[in-house]
Structures are given as C-alpha cells and as structure tokens.
PyMOL Python script that loads the backbone (N, CA, C, O; Angstrom):
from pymol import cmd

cmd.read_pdbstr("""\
ATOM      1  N   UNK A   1      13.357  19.020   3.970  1.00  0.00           N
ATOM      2  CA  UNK A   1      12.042  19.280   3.396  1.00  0.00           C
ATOM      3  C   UNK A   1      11.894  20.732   2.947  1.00  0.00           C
ATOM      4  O   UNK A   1      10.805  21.298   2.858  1.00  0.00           O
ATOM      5  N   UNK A   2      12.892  21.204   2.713  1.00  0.00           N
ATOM      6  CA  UNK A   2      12.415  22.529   1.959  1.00  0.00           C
ATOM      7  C   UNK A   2      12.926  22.834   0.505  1.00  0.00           C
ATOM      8  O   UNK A   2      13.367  23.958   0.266  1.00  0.00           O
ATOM      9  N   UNK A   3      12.893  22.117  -0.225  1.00  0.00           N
ATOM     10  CA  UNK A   3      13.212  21.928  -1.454  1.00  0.00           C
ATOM     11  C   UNK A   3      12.323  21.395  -1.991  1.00  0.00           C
ATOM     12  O   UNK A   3      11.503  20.667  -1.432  1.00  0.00           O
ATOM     13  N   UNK A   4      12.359  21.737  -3.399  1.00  0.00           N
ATOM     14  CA  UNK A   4      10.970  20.988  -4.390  1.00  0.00           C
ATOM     15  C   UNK A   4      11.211  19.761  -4.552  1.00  0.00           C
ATOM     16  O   UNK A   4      12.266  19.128  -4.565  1.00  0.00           O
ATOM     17  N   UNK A   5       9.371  19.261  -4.766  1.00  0.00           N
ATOM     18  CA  UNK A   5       9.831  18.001  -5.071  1.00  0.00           C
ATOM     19  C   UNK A   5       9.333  18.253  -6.343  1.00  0.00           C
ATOM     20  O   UNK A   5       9.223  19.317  -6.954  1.00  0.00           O
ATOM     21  N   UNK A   6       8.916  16.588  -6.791  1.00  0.00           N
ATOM     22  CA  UNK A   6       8.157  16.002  -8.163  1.00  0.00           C
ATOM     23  C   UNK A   6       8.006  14.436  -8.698  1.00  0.00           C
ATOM     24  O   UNK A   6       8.881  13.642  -9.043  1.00  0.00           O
ATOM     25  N   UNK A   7       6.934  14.332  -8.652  1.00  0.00           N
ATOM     26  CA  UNK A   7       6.563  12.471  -8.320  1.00  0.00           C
ATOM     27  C   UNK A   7       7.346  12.104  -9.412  1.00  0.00           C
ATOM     28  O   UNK A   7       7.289  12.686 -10.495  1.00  0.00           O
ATOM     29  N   UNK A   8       8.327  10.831  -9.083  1.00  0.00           N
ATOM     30  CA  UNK A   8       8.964  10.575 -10.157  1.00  0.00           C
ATOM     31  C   UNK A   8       8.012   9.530 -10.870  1.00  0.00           C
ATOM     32  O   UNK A   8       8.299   9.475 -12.066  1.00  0.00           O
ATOM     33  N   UNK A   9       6.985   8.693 -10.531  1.00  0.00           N
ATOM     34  CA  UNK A   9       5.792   8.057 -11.014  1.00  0.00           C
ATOM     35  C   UNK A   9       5.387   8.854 -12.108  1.00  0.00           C
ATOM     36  O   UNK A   9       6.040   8.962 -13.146  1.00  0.00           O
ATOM     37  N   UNK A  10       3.884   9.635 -11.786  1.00  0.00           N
ATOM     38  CA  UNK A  10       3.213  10.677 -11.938  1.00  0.00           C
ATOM     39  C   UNK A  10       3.308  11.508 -13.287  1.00  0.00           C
ATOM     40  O   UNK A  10       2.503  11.621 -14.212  1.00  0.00           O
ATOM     41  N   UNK A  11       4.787  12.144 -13.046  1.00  0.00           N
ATOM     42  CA  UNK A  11       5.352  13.216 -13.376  1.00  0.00           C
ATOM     43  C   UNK A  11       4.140  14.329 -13.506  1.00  0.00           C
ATOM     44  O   UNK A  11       4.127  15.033 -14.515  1.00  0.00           O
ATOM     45  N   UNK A  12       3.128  14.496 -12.503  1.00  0.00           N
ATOM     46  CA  UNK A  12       2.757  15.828 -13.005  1.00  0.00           C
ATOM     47  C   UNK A  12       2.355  16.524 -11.413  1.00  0.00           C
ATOM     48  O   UNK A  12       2.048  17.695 -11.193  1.00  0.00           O
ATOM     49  N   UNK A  13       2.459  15.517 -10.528  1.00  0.00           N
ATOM     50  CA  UNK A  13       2.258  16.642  -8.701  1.00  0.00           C
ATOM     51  C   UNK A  13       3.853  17.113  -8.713  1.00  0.00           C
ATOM     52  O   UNK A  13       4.944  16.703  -9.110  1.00  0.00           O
ATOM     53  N   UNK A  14       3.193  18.387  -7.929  1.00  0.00           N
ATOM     54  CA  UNK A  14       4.699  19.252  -7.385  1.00  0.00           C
ATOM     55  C   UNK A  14       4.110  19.712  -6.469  1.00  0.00           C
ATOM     56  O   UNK A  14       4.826  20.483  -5.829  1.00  0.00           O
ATOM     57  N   UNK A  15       2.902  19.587  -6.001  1.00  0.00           N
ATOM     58  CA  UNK A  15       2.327  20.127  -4.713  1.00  0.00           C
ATOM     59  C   UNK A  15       1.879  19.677  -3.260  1.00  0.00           C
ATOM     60  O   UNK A  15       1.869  20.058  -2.089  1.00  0.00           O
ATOM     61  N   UNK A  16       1.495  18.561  -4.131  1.00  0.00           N
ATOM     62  CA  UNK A  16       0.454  17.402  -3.163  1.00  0.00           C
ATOM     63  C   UNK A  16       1.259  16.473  -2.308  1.00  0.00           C
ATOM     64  O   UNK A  16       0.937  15.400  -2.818  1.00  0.00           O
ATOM     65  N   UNK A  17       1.908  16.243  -1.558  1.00  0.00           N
ATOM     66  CA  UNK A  17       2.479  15.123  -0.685  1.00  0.00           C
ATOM     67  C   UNK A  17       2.230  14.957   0.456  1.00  0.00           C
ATOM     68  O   UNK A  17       1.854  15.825   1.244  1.00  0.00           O
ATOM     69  N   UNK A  18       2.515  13.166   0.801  1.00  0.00           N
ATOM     70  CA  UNK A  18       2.201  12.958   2.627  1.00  0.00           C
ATOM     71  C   UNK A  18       3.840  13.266   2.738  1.00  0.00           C
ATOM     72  O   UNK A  18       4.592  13.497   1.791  1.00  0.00           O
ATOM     73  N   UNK A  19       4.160  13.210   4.049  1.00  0.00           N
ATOM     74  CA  UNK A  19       5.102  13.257   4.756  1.00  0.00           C
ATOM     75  C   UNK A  19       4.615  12.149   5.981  1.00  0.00           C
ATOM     76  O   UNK A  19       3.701  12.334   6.784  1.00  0.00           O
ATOM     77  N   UNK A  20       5.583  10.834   5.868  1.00  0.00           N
ATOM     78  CA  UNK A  20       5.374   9.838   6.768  1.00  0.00           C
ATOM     79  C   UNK A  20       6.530   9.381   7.476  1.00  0.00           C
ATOM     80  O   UNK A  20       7.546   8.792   7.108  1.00  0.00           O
ATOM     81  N   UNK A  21       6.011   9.910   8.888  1.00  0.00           N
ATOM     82  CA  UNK A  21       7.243   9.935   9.818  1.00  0.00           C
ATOM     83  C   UNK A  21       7.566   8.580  10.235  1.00  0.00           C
ATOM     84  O   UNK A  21       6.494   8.010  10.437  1.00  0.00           O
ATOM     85  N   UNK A  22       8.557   7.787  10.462  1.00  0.00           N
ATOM     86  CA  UNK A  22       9.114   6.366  10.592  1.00  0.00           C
ATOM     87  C   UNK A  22       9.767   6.199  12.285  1.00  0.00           C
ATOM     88  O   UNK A  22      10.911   6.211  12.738  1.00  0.00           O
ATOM     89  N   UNK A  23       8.403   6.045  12.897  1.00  0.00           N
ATOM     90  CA  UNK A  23       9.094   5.714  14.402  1.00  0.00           C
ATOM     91  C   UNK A  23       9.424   4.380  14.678  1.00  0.00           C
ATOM     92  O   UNK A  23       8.546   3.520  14.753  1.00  0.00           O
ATOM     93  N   UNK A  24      11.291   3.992  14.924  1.00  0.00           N
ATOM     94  CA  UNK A  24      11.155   2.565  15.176  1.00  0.00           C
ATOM     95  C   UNK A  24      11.090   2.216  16.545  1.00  0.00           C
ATOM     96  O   UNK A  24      11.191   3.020  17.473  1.00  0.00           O
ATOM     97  N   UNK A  25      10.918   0.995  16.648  1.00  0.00           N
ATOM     98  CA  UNK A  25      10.396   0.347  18.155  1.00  0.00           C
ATOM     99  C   UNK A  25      11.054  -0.746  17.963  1.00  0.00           C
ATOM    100  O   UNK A  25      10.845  -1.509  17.020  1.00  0.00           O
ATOM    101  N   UNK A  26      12.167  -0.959  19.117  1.00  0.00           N
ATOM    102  CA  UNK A  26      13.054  -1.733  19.141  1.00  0.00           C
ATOM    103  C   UNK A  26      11.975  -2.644  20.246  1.00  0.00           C
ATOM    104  O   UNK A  26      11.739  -2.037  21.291  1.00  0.00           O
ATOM    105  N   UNK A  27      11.163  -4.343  20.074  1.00  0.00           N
ATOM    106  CA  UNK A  27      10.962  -4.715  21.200  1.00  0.00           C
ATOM    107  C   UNK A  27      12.085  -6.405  21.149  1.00  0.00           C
ATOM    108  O   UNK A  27      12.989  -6.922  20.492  1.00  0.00           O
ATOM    109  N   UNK A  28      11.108  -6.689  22.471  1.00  0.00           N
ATOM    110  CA  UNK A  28      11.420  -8.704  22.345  1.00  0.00           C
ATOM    111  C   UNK A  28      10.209  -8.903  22.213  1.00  0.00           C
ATOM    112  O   UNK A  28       9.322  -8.075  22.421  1.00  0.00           O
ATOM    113  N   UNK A  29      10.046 -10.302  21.764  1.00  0.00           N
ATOM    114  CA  UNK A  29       8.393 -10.598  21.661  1.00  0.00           C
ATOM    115  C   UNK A  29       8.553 -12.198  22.160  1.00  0.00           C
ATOM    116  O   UNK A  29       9.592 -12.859  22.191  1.00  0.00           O
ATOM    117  N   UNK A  30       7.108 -12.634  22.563  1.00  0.00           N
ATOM    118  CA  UNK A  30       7.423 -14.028  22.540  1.00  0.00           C
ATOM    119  C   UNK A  30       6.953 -15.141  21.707  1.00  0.00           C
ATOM    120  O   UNK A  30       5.796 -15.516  21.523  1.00  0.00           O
ATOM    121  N   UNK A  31       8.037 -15.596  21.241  1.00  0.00           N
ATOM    122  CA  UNK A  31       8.325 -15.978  20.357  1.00  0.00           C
ATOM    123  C   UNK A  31       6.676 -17.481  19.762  1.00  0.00           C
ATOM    124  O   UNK A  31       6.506 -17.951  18.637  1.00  0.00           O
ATOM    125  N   UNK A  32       5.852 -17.767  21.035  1.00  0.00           N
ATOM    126  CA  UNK A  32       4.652 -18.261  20.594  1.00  0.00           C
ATOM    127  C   UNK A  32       3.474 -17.898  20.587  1.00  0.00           C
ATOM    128  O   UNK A  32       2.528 -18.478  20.053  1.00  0.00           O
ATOM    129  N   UNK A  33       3.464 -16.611  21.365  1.00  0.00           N
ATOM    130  CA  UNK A  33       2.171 -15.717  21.008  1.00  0.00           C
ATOM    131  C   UNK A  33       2.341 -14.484  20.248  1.00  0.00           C
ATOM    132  O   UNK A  33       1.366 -14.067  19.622  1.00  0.00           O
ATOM    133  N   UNK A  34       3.385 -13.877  20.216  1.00  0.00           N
ATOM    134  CA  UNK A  34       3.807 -12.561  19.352  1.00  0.00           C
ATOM    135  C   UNK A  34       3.866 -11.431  20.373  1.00  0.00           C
ATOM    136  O   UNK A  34       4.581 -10.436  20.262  1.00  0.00           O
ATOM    137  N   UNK A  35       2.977 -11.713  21.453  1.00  0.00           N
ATOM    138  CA  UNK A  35       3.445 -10.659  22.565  1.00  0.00           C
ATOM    139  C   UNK A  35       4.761 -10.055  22.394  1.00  0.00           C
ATOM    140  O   UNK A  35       5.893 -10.492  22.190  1.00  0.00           O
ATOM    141  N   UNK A  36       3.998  -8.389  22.613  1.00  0.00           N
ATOM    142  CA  UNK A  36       5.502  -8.034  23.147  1.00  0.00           C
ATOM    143  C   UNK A  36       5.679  -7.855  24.679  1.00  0.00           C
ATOM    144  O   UNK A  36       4.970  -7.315  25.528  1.00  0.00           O
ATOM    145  N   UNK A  37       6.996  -8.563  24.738  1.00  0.00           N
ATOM    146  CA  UNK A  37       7.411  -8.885  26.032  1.00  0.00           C
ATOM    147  C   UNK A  37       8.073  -8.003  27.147  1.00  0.00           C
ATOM    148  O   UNK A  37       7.927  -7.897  28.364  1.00  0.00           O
ATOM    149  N   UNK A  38       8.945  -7.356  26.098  1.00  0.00           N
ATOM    150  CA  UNK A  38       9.772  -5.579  26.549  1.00  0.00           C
ATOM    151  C   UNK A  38      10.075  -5.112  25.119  1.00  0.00           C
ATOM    152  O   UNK A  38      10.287  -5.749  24.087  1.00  0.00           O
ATOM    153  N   UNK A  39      10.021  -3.609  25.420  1.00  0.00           N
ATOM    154  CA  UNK A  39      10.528  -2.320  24.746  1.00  0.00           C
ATOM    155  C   UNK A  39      11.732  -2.194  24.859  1.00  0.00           C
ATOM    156  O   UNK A  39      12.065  -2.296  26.040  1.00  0.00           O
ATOM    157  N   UNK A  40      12.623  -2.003  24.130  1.00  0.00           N
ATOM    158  CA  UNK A  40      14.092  -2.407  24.243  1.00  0.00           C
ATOM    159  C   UNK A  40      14.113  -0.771  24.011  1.00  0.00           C
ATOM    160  O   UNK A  40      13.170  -0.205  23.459  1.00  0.00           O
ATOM    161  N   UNK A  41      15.534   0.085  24.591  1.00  0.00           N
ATOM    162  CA  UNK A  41      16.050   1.105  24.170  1.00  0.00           C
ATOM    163  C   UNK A  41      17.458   0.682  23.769  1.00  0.00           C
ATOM    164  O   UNK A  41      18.172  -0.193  24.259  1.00  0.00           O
ATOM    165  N   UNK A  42      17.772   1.857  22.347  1.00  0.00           N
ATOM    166  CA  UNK A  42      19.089   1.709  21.717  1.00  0.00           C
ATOM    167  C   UNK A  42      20.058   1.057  22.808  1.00  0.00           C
ATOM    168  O   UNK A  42      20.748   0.197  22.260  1.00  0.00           O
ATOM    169  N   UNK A  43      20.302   1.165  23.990  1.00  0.00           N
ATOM    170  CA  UNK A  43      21.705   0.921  24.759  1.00  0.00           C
ATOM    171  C   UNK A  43      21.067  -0.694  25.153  1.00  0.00           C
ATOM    172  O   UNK A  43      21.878  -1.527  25.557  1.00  0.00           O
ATOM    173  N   UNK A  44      19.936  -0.993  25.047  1.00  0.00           N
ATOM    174  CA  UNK A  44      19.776  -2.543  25.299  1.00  0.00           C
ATOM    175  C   UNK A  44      19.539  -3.580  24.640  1.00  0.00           C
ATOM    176  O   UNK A  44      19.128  -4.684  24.996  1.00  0.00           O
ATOM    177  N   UNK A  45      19.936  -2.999  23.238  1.00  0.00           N
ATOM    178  CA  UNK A  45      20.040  -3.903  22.110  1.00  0.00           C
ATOM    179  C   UNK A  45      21.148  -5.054  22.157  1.00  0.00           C
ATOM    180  O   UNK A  45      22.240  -4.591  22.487  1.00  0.00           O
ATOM    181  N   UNK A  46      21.154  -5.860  22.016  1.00  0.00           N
ATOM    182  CA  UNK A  46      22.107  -7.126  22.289  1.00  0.00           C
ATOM    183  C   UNK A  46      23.038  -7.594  20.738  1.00  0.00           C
ATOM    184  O   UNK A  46      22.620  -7.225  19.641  1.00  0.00           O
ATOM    185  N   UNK A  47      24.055  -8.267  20.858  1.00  0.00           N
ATOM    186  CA  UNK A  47      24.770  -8.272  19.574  1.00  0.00           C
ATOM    187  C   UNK A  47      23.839  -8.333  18.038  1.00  0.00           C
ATOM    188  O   UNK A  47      23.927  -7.756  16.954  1.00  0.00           O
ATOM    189  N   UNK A  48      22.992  -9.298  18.596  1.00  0.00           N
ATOM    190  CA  UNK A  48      21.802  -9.998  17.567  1.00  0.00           C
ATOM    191  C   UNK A  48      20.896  -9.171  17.593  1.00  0.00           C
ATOM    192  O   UNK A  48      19.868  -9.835  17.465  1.00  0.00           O
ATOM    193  N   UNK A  49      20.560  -7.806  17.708  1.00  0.00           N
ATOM    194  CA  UNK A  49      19.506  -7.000  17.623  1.00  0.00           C
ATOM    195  C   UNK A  49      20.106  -5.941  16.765  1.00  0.00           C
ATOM    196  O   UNK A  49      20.767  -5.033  17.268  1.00  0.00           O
ATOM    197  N   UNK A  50      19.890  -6.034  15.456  1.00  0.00           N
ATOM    198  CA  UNK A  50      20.295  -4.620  14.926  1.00  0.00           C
ATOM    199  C   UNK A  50      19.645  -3.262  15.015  1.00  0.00           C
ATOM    200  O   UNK A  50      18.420  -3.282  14.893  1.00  0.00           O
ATOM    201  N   UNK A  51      20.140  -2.233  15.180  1.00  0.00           N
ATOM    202  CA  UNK A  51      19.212  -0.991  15.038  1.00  0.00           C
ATOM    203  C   UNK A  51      18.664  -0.593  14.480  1.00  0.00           C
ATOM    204  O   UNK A  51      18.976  -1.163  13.435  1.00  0.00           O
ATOM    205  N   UNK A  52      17.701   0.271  14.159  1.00  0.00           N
ATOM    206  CA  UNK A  52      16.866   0.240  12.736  1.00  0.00           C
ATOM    207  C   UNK A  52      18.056   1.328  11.915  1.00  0.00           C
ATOM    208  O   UNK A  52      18.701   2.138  12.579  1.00  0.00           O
ATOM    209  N   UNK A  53      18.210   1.210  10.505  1.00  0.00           N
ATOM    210  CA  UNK A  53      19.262   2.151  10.058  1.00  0.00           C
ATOM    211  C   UNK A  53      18.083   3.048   8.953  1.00  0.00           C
ATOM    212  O   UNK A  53      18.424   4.147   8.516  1.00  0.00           O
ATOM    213  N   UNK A  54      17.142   2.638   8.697  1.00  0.00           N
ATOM    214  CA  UNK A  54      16.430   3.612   7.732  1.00  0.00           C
ATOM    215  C   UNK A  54      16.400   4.943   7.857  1.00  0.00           C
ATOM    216  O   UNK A  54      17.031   5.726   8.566  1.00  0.00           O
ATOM    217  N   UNK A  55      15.494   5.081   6.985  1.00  0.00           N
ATOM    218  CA  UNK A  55      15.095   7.007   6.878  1.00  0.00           C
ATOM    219  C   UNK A  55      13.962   7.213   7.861  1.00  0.00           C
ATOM    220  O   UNK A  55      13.085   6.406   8.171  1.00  0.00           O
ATOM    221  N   UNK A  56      14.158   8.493   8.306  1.00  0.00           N
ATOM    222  CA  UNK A  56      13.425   8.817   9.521  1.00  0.00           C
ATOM    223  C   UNK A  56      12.160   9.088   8.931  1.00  0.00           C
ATOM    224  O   UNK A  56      11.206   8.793   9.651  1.00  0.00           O
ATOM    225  N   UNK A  57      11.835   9.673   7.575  1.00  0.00           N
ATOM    226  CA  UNK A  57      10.990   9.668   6.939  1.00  0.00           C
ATOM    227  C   UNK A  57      10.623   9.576   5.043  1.00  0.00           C
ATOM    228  O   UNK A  57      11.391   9.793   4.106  1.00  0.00           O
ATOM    229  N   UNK A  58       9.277   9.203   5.034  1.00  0.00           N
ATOM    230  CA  UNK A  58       9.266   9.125   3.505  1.00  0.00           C
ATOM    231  C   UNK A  58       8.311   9.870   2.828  1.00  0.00           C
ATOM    232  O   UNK A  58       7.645  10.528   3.628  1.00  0.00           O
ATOM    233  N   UNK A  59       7.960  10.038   1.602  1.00  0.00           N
ATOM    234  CA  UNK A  59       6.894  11.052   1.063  1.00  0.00           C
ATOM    235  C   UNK A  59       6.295  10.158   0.070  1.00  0.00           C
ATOM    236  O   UNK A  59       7.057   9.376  -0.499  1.00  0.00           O
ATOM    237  N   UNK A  60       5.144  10.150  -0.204  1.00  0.00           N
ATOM    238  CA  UNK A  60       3.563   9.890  -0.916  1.00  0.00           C
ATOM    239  C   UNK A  60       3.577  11.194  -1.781  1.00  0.00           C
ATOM    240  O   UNK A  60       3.734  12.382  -1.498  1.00  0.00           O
ATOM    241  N   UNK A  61       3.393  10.644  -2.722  1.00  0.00           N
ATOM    242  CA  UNK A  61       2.616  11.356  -3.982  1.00  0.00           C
ATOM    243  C   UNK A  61       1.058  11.752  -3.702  1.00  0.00           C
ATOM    244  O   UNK A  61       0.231  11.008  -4.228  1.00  0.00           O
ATOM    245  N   UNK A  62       0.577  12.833  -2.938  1.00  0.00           N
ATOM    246  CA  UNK A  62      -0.600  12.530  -2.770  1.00  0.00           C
ATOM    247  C   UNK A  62      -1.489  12.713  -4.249  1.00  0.00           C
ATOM    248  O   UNK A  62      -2.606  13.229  -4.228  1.00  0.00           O
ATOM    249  N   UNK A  63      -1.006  12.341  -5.226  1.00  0.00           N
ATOM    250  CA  UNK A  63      -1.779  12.518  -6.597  1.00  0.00           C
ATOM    251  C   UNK A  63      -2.021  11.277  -6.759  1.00  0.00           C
ATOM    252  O   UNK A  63      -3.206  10.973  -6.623  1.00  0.00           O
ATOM    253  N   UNK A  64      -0.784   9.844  -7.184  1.00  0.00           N
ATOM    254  CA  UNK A  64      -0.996   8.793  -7.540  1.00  0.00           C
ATOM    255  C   UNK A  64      -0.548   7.697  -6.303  1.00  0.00           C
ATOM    256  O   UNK A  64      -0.443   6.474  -6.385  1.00  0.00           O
ATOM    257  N   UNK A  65      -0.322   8.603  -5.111  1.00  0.00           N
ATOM    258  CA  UNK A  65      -0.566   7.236  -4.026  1.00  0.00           C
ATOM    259  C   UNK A  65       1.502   6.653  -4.224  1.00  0.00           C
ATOM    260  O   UNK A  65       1.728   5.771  -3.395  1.00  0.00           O
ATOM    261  N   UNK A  66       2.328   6.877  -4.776  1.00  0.00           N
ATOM    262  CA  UNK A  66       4.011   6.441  -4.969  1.00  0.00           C
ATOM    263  C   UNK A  66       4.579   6.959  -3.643  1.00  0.00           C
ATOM    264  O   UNK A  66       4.555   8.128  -3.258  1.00  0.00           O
ATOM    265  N   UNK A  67       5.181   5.718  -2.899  1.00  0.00           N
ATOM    266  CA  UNK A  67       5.723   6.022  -1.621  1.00  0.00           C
ATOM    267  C   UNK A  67       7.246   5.626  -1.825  1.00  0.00           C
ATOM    268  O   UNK A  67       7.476   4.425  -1.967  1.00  0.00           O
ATOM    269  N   UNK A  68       8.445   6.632  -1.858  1.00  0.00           N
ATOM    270  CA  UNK A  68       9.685   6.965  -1.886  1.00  0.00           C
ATOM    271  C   UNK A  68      10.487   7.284  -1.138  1.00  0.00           C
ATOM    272  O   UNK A  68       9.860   7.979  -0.339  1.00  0.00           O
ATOM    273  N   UNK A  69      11.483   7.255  -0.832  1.00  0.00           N
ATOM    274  CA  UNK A  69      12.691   8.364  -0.302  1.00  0.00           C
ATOM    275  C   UNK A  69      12.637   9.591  -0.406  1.00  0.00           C
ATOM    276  O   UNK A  69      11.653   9.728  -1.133  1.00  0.00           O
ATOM    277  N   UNK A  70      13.107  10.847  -0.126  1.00  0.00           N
ATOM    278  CA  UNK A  70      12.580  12.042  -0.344  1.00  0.00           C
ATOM    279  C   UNK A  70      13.857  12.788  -1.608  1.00  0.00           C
ATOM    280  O   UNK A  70      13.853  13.668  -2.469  1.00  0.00           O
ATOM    281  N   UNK A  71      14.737  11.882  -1.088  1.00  0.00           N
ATOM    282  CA  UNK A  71      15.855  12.207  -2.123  1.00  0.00           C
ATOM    283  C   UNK A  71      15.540  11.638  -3.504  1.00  0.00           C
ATOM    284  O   UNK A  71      16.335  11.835  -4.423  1.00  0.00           O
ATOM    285  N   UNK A  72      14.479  10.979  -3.686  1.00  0.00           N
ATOM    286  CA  UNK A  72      13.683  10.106  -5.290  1.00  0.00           C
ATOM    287  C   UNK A  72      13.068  11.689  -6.120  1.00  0.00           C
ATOM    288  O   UNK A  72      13.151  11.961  -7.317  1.00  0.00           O
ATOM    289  N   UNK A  73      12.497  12.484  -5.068  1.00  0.00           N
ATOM    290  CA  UNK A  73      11.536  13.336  -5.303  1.00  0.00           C
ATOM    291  C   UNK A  73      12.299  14.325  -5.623  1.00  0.00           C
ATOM    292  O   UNK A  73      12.303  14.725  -6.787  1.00  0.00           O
ATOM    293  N   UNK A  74      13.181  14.977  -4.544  1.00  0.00           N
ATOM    294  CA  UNK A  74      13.948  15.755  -4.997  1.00  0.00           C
ATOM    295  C   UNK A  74      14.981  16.047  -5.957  1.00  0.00           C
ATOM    296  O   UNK A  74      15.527  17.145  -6.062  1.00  0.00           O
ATOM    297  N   UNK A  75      15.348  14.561  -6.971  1.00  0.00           N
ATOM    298  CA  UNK A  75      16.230  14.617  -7.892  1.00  0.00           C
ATOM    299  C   UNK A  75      15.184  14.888  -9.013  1.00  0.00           C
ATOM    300  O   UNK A  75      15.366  15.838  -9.775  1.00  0.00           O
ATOM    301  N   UNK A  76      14.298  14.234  -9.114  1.00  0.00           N
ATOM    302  CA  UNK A  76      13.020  14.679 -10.356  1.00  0.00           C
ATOM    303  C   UNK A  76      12.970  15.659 -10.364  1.00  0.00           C
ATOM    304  O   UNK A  76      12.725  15.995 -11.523  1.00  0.00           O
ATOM    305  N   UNK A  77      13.102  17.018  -9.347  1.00  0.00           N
ATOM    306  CA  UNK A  77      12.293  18.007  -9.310  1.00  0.00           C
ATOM    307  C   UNK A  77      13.670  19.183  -9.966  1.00  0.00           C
ATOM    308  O   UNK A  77      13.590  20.322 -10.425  1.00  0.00           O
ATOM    309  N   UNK A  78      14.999  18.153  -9.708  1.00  0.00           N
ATOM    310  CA  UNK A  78      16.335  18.935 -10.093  1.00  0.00           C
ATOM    311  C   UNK A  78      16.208  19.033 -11.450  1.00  0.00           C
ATOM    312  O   UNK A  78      16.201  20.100 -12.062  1.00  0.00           O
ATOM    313  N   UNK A  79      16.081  17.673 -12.057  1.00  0.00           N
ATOM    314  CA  UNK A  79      16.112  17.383 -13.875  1.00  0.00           C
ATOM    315  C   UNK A  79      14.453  18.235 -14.481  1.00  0.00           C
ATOM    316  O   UNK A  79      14.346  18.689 -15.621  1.00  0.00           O
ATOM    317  N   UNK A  80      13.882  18.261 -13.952  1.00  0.00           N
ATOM    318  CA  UNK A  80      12.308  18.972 -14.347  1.00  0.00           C
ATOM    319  C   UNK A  80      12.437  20.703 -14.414  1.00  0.00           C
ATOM    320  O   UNK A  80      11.447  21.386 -14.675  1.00  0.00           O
TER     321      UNK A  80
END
""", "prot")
cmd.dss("prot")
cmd.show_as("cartoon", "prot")
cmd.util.cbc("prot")
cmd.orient("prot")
C-alpha cells in the first residue's frame, strides 16, 4: 500500500479509497440449521477443507463504489 493507485472504472480518483481487510474463518456448520458448530484453525482443516487462498485485502474506489485487487489499481496508476 504505498504506491499510487487509480480507479481503473472511474479513471478520475487517485485519492479516495476503502481499504477492506479479508479475515477468513475457517468453521463446521450444521449442516440443517447453519449453526456454526466449531471454529476450525489452519492445522484442523481436514483433506476436504480447503484454506482460504485469497488476498488478505482489497480496495474501493471511494469515488464510484469499484471493488478490486490492489494490483488492478496499481497497474492503472503505472500506464496513467
């Protein structure tokens, strides 16, 4: 996050952005009420439970509301 961005939407914020942090939550649930049943940590994930692999976070255009990768923003802001 210390590099410019630039809404690749928009094209006219270079200032304005959210920063939205991506906490995952590994649970079990049951399976006829939706309860969650347990909070799973990474080491108690089972073959059939994948880990979350995403981005830890993403950025908003706070001009026109465009929710991206941060690497979307930062290549606009390379070519601009």
């Amino acid at each position: 996050m210390t590099q410019p961005y630039f809404c690749p939407t928009c094209t006219s914020n270079r200032m304005r952005f959210n920063i939205i942090q991506q906490v995952p939550q590994a649970v079990r649930m049951d399976p006829q009420t939706g309860e969650i049943v347990k909070n799973l940590s990474t080491e108690e994930l089972d073959a059939f439970h994948q880990p979350y692999r995403g981005d830890a976070f993403l950025v908003q255009c706070g001009v026109c509301g465009t929710i991206e990768r941060e690497e979307r923003f930062i290549k606009m802001a390379q070519k601009g």
